[in-house]
Every structure is written in C-alpha cells, then in structure tokens.
C-alpha positions as CSV (number, residue, x, y, z in Angstrom):
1,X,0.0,0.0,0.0
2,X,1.3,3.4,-0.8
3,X,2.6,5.7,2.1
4,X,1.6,9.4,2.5
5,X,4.6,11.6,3.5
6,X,4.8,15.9,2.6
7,X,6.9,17.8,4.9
8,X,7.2,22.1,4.4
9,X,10.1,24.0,6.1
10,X,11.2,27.0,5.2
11,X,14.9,27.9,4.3
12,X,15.7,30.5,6.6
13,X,18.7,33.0,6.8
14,X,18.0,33.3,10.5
15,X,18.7,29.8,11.1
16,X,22.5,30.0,9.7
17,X,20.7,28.4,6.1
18,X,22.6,29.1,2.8
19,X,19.8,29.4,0.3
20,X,22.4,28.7,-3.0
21,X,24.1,25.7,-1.1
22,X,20.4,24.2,0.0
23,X,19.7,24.5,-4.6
24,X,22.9,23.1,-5.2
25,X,23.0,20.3,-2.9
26,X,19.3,19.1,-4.1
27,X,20.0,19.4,-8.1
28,X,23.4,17.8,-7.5
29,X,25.2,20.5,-9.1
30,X,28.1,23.4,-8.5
31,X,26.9,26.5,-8.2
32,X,29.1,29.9,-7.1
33,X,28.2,31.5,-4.3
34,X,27.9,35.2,-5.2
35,X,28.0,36.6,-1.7
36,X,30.4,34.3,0.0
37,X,32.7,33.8,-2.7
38,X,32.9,30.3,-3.1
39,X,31.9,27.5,-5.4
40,X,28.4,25.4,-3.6
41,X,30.0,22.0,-4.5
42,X,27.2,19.0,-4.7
43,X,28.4,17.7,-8.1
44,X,28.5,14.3,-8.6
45,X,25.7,13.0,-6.5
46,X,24.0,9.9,-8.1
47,X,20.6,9.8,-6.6
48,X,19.4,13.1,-8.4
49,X,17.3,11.4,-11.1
50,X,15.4,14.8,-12.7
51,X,15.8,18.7,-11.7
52,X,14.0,21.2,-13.6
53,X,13.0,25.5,-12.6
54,X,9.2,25.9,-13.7
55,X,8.3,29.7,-13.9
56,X,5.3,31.6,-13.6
57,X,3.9,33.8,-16.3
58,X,5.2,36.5,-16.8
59,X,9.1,35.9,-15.0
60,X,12.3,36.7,-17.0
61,X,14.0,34.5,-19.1
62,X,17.3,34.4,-16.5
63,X,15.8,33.1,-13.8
64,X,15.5,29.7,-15.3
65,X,19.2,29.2,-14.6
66,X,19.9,28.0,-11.4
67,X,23.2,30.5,-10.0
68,X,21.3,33.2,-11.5
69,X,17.9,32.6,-10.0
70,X,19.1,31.7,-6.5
71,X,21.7,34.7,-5.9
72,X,18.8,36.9,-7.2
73,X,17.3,35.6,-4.0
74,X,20.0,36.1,-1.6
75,X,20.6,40.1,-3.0
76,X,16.8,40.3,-2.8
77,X,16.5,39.2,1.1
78,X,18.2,42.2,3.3
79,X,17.3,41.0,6.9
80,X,19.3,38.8,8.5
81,X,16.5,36.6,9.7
82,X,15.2,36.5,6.0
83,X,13.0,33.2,4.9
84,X,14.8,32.9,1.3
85,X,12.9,30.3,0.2
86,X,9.9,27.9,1.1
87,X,10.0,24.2,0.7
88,X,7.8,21.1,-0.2
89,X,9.1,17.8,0.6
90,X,6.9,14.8,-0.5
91,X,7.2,10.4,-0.8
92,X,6.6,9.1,-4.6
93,X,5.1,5.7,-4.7
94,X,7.1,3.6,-5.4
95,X,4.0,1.7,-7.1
96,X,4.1,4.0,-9.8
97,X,6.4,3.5,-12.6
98,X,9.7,5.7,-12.4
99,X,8.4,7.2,-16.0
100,X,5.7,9.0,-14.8
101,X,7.6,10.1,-11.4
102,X,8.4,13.4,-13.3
103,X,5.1,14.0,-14.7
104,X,3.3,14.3,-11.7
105,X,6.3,16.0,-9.8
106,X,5.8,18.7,-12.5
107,X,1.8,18.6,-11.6
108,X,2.4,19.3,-8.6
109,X,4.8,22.3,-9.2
110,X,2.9,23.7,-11.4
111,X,0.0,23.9,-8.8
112,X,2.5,26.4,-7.5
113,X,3.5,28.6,-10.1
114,X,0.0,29.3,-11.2
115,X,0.4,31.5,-7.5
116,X,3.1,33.0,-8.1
117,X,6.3,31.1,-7.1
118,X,9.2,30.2,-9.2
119,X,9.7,26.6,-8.4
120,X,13.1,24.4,-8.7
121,X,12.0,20.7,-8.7
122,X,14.3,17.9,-8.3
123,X,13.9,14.1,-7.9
124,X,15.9,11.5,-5.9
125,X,16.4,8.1,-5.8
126,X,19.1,5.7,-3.9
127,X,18.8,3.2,-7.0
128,X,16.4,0.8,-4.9
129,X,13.7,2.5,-5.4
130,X,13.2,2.5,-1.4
131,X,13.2,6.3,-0.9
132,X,11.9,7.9,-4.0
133,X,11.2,11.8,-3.2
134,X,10.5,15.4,-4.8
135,X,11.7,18.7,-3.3
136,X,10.4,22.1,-4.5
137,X,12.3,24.7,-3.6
138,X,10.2,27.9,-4.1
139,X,10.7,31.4,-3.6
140,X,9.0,33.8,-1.3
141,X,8.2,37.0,-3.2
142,X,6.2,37.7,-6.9
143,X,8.1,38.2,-10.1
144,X,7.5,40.1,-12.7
145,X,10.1,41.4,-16.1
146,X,12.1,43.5,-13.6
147,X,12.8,40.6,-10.8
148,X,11.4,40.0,-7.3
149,X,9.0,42.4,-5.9
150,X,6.5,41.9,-2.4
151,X,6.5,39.0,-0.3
152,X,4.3,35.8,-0.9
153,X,1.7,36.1,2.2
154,X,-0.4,33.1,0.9
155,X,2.5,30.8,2.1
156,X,3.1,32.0,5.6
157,X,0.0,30.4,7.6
158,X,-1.0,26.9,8.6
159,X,-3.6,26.9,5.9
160,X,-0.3,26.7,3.4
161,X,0.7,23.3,4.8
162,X,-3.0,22.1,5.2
163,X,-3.6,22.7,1.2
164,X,-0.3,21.5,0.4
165,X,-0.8,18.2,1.5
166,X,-4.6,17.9,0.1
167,X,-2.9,19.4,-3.0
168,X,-0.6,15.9,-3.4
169,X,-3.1,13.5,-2.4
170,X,-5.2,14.3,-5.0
171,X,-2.4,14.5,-7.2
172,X,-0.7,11.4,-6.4
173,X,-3.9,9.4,-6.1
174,X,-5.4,10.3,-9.5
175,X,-2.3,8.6,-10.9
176,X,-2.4,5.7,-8.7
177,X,-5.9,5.3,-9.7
178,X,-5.2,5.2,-12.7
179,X,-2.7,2.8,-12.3
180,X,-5.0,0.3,-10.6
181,X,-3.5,1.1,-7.0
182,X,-5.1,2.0,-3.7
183,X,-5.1,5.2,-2.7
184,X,-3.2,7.2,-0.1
185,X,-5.0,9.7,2.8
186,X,-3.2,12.6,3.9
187,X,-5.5,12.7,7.3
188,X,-3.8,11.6,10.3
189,X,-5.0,8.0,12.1
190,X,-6.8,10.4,14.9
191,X,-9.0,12.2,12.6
192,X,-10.0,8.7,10.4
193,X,-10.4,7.3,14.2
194,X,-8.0,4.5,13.5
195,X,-6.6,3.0,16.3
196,X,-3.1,2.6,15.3
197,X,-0.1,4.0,16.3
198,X,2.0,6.9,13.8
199,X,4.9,6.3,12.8
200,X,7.8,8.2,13.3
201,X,10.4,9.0,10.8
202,X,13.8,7.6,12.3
203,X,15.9,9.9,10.1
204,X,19.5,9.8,9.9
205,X,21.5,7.4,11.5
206,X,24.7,8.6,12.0
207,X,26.1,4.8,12.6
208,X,24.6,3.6,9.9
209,X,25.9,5.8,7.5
210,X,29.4,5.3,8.8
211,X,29.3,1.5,8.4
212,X,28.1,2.5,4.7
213,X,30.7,4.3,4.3
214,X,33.5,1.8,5.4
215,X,31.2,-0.7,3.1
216,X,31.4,1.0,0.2
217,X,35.4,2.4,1.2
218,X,36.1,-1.6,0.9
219,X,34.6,-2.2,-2.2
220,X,36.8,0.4,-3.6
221,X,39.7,-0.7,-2.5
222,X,39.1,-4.4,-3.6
223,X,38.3,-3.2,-7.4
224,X,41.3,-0.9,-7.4
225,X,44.3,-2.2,-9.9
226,X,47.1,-3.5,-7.7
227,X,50.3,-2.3,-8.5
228,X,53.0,-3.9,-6.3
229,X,56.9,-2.7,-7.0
230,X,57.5,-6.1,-7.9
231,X,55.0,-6.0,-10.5
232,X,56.3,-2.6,-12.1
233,X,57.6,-3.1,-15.6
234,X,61.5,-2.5,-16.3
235,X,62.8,0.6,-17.6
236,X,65.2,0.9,-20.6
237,X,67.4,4.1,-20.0
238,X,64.7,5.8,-22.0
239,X,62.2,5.5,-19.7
240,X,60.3,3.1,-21.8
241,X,59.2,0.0,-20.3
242,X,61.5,-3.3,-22.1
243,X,59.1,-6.1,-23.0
244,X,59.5,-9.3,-20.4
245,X,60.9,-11.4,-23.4
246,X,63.3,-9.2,-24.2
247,X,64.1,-9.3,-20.7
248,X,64.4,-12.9,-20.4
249,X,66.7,-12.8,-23.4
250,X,68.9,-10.3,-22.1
251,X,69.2,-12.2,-18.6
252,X,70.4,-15.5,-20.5
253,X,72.9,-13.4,-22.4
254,X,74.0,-12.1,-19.1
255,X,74.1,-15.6,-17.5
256,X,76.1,-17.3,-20.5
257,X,78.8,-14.4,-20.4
258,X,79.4,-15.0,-16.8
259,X,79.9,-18.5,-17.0
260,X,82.0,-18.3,-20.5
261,X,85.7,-19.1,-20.1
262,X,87.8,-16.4,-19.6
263,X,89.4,-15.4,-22.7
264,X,93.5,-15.9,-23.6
265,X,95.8,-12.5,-23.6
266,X,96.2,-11.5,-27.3
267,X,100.4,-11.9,-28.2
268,X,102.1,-8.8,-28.0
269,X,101.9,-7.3,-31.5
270,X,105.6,-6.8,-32.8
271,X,106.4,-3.2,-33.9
272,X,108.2,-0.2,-32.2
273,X,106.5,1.2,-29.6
274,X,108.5,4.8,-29.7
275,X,107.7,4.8,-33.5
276,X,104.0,4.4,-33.1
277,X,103.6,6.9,-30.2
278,X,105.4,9.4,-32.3
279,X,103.1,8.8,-35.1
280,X,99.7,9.5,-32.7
281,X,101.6,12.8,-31.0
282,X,102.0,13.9,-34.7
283,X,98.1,12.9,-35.3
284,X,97.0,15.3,-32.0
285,X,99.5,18.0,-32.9
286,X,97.9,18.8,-36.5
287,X,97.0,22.0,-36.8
288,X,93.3,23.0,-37.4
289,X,91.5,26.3,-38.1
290,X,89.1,28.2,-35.8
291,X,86.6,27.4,-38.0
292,X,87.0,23.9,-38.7
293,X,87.5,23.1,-34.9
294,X,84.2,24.7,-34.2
295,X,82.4,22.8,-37.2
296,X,84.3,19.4,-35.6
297,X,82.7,20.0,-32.2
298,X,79.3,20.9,-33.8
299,X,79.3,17.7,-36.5
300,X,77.2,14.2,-35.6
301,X,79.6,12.2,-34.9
302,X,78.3,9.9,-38.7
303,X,79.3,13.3,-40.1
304,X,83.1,13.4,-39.9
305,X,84.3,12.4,-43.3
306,X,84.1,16.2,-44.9
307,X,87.9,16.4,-42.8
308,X,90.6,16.7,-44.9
309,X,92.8,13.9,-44.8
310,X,96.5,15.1,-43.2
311,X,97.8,11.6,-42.3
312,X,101.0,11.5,-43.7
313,X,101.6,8.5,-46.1
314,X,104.9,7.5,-44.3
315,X,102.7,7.2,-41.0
316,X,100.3,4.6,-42.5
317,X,101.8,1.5,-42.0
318,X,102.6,2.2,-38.8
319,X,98.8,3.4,-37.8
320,X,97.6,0.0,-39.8
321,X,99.1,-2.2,-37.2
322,X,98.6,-0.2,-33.8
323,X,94.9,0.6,-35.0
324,X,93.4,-2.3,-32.9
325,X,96.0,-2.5,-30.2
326,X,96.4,0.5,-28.2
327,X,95.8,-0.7,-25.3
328,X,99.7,0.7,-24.3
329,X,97.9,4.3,-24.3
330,X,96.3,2.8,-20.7
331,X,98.8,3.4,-18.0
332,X,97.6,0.5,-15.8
333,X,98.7,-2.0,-18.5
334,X,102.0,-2.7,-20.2
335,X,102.2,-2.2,-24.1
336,X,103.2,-4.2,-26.6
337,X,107.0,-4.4,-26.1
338,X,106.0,-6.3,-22.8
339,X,106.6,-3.6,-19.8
340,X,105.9,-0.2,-18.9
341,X,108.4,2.8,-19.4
342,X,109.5,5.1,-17.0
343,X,106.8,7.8,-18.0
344,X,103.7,5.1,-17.8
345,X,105.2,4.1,-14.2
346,X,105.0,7.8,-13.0
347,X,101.6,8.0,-14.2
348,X,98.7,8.2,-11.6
349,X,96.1,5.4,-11.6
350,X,93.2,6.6,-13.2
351,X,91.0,6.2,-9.8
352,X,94.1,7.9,-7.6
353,X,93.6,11.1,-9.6
C-alpha cells in the first residue's frame, strides 16, 4: 500500500541556512556563491534522477538558470533573519512507474506557479527504489520582467501546509488510480479514528551511515588495480618499459657471459712502440682552423668524413698495425714491447687522480 509523506520547512537565513548551497546540494550540481565567494560544491551526487526550474507567467527568461535565479534571492533578502525560500518535501510511490515520477512532480509544481512562485523541482532516488522523493524549492516574493518584488503572504499560515498536502493527495492518487492502486489519505490516524499508532520518521542514522561508508570504502579498495613494486615493468634508459621477453633474453645473455671461459691475452703485436707513439703525437699535434674546430665540435659524430685527410703516407703502415692494439695508451697495463716505461710508471692510476 502506498505511504503518505509531505513535509514544508522553510529555508531561513535566521537559522544559519545558505539558500544557493540548499539549490545546489538538491540538483546535485556546482553552483558559485555570489555573496560568500565560493563554489556550492554537490556535483557528482548519483541519486538526483530529474531537476528542472518551472516559472510563472510572466518571470524573466534568466531566472530559469539555477546561480542566476538563487543569488537573485539572496541580493533580494536584506534581513538577517530572511525566509529565502519555502519548501515542499513529499514520498513518490514507489507503485508508480519511475516514468511517470516526473510527470506528476511537475503537476504538482505547477499547482505552484500558477500563485506566483518560481519553483526548482528535483527528484531523488538511492537506486532501490526504497526512498523515492520530490523537493520544491520555491521562492517567497512575486516576479515580474524586472525581478522579485512583495512577499508571498499566501505561504506563511498553517492553511499553506493544510492545502499543500490535500494538494498531493489528490495528485498522487489520481495517478495511482489510474494505475489500478489503492489510494493514499493525507488525514492523520486520529482524525480517520484509527486506532493505530504513527509512525515516526527515524531519520539519519549517524552509525549507519558510517558503516556505509566503510562498506562501500572496501569495495573500492578491492576493485582498485594493484600495482605492487614487484609488478612494475622495467625501464630501458629511456624511460620506456623493455618487454618481459626481451628481458628474459637479455638475462640469459647475461648468465652465459658469466659462466664463458675467460678469454686468452692476445700476443704482444711486434712493432716499435716509440715509433707508433710518435706517429699518434703527430696525429693530436695537426694543426686545425678556428673554423673547422668549431664545425668538428658541432658535426654528428656519422658526419666526420668532410675532414681533410693530413695523415702522412709515411705514417700509414705504422697506424695500420697499432689501430686495434692500443691498449699501451692505458697506464695501468703494459704495451706491446712487454713492460711499462719510465713515464707510464709515473703516471697516476686513473681512480688515484
């Protein structure tokens, strides 16, 4: 059986109420904050299923959008106790079909416009269709083309909240009629002389929303990608990540060279080692323009060939055979001739200097 539920509060400044925060937390939205200088920041909420501003005849275009319309309202409201805005809280069935939820939320706001108010309707829903609601937000004063003008009287009495909730029971039940449903009664068990006991709404639970909380924490964590150190890919020198194969590969490369035999000492290379260091101090002492050491320094190193040529052709045999054994230029090793001179001996280790 459906369940009768309307609630109306006001939104008042007196009671510390932030009218732009109170629209942007019920359409889910963000909305700046004209007077405070801040951003109202309810975006992302998933159980705002439909939010729409219906206007009376005869209000301006700009107060269809939502920032606009609500700091209009807070500029408008000079006392500090102000009511900024009047609302209407009431239970959908959940017997009726969620595609006609916005059609008679809309009836029902309309009801309202056609007196005067501008009216910002939104829908919620947990998902479960256990709580479906609709909250009007309406303002307090009559518009016309140049913005709000005199108070709203109609809406401060008791008779506001009596009519109000005959208003929705005869909205809600001409659609659960025609649904085939029983109806709902807005009159309290006392004056049908039932004899059963109200119920009371339990509201928040602060508990329970912390253990929902920790729930839903958990679930997160669980579906988050795990990324362990050990998992993380290796990086070339680039940066790039190198491919677990050609990781493998390099690794048995790595493996084989360690365990290969070590190799034999090449045979000193026969040839006079005074004649070939005189040959390579000739080599560094040729003399080169300004301008062709600069291009030297400046060429890819691919690029080299455009230098002239100043080898002399007495020195080539003698470059030919110490090409690929110069190993005597290190200081920590003898040369070819079998030991080091008097100069390599007064030489400093290279990790002494």
């Amino acid at each position: 059986m459906a369940i009768y539920h309307l609630n109306v509060k006001n939104i008042s400044r007196g009671d510390g109420r932030d009218i732009v925060a109170a629209a942007a937390y019920r359409a889910g939205e963000v909305l700046p904050n004209e007077a405070e200088e801040r951003l109202s920041d309810f975006g992302g909420r998933r159980d705002v299923v439909a939010t729409e501003i219906r206007l009376p005849a005869g209000a301006p275009e700009w107060m269809g959008n939502r920032a606009s319309l609500w700091n209009a309202v807070e500029i408008a409201e000079k006392r500090k106790d102000a009511r900024l805005a009047k609302e209407v809280e009431f239970a959908l069935p959940v017997e009726l079909p969620r595609s006609a939820w916005l059609g008679i939320a809309q009836t029902m706001a309309d009801a309202y416009t056609a007196q005067g108010f501008v009216v910002d309707l939104a829908i919620h829903d947990d998902g479960a269709r256990r709580n479906p609601h609709v909250h009007l937000l309406m303002t307090t004063r009559r518009v016309g083309q140049d913005g709000f003008r005199l108070k709203i009287r109609s809406a401060d009495g008791k008779q506001f909240v009596t009519e109000a909730r005959a208003l929705w029971e005869g909205i809600a039940n001409a659609a659960l009629g025609k649904a085939g449903h029983a109806m709902i009664d807005s009159r309290s068990y006392a004056k049908r002389r039932l004899e059963h006991m109200p119920g009371r709404h339990r509201g928040p639970d602060p508990e329970e929303r912390r253990a929902k909380r920790a729930h839903a924490q958990r679930e997160r964590e669980q579906m988050a990608p795990r990324n362990h150190d050990e998992d993380l890919p290796v990086p070339d020198p680039d940066g790039a990540p190198i491919h677990p194969q050609e990781l493998a590969v390099a690794e048995e490369l790595m493996l084989d060279d360690m365990h290969r035999p070590a190799r034999a000492e090449a045979p000193p290379v026969p040839g006079d080692l005074d004649a070939a260091r005189a040959v390579v101090d000739r080599q560094n002492a040729l003399e080169m323009s300004e301008d062709d050491a600069a291009a030297y320094r400046l060429a890819p190193e691919n690029l080299l060939d455009w230098l002239e040529d100043k080898t002399q052709p007495e020195d080539v045999p003698t470059l030919e055979r110490w090409e690929n054994h110069l190993d005597w230029l290190d200081t920590g090793h003898e040369g070819p001739g079998g030991a080091m001179d008097d100069r390599q001996r007064d030489e400093p280790q290279r990790d002494e200097r």
